[in-house]
C-alpha positions as CSV (number, residue, x, y, z in Angstrom):
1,X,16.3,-7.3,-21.9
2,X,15.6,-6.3,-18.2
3,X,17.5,-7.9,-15.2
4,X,14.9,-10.7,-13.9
5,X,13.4,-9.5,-10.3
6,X,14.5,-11.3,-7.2
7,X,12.2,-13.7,-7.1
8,X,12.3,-14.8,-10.2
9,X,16.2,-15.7,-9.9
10,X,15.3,-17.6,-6.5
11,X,13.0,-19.9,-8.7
12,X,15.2,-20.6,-11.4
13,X,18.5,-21.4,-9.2
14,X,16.0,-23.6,-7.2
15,X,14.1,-25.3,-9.9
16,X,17.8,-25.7,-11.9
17,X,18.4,-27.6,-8.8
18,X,15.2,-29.6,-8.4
19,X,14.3,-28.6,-5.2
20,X,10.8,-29.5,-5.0
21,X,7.8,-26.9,-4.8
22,X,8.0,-26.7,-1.2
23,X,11.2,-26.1,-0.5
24,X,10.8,-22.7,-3.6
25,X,7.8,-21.5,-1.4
26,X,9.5,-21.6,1.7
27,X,12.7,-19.7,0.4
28,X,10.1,-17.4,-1.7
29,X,8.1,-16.6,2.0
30,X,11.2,-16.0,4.1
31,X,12.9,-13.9,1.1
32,X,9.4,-11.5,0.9
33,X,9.6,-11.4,5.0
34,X,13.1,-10.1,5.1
35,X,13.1,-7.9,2.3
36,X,9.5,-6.7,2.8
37,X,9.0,-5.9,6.6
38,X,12.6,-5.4,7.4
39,X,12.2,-2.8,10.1
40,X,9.7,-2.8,13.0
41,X,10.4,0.1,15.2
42,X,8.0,-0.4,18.9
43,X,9.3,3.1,20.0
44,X,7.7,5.0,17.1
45,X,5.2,2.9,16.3
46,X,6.0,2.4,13.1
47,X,6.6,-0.2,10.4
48,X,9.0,0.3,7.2
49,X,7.9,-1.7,4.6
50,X,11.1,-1.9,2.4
51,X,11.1,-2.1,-1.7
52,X,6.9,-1.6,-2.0
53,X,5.0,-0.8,-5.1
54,X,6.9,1.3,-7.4
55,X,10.6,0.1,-5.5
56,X,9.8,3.0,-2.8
57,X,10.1,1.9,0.6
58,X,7.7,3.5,2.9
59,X,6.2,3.9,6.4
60,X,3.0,2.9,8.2
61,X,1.8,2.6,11.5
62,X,1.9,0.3,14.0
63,X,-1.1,-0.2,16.0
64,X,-0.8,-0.2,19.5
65,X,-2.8,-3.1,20.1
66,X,-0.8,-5.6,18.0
67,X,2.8,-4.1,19.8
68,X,2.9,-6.8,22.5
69,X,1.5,-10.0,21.0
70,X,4.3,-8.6,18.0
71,X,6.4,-8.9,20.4
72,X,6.1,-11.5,21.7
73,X,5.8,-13.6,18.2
74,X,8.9,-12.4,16.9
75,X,10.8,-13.7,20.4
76,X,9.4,-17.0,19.9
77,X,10.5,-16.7,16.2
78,X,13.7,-15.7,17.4
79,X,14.4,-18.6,20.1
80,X,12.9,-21.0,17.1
81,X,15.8,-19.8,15.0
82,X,18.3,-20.4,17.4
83,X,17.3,-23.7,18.3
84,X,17.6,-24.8,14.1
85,X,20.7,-22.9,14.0
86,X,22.1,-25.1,16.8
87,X,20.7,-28.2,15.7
88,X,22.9,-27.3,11.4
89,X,19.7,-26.4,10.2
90,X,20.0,-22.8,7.6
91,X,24.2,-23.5,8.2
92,X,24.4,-23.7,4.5
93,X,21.7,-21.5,2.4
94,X,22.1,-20.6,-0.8
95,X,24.5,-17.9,-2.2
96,X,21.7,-15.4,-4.1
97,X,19.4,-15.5,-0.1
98,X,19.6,-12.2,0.8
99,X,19.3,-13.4,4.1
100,X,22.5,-13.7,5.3
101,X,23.1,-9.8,4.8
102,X,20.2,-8.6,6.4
103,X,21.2,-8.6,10.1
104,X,17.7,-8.5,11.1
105,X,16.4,-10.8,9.3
């Protein structure tokens, strides 16, 4: 018997747990965004979409006139995510999030 995906893992530790349903789609969502669209690079233009159909990670563009408002999102994402790590919250996720070994993330 195959090795269950990712995703499926991250459901069963959380529903073994009774987290509720909201709580599995938000670790579900953030779990696709890091894995997914792990590297963004503004001086190529280019997005690498990580682990895609088929497990092959691969590249696409970036256009040019989603760079800045990009931008600009993912600093207000990032000063969001300091603030919660300042006031405990994500201090303690759970051992399977790959998460805490994506730097990027």
């Amino acid at each position: 018997m195959p090795k269950p995906k990712l995703l499926d893992q991250v459901r069963d530790v959380i529903r073994v747990k009774h987290y509720s349903m909201r709580t599995e789609e938000a670790y579900v969502h953030w779990i696709k965004r890091c894995i997914f669209f792990k590297d963004i690079d503004f001086s190529y233009n280019q997005i690498t979409v990580r682990d895609g159909k088929g497990g092959k990670d691969r590249l696409t563009m970036l256009p040019g006139s989603l760079k800045e408002p990009l931008k600009k999102h993912l600093e207000k994402v990032r000063i969001l995510h300091e603030q919660d790590l300042k006031e405990g919250f994500w201090q303690s996720l759970p051992a399977f999030c790959p998460c805490k070994k994506i730097s990027k993330c």
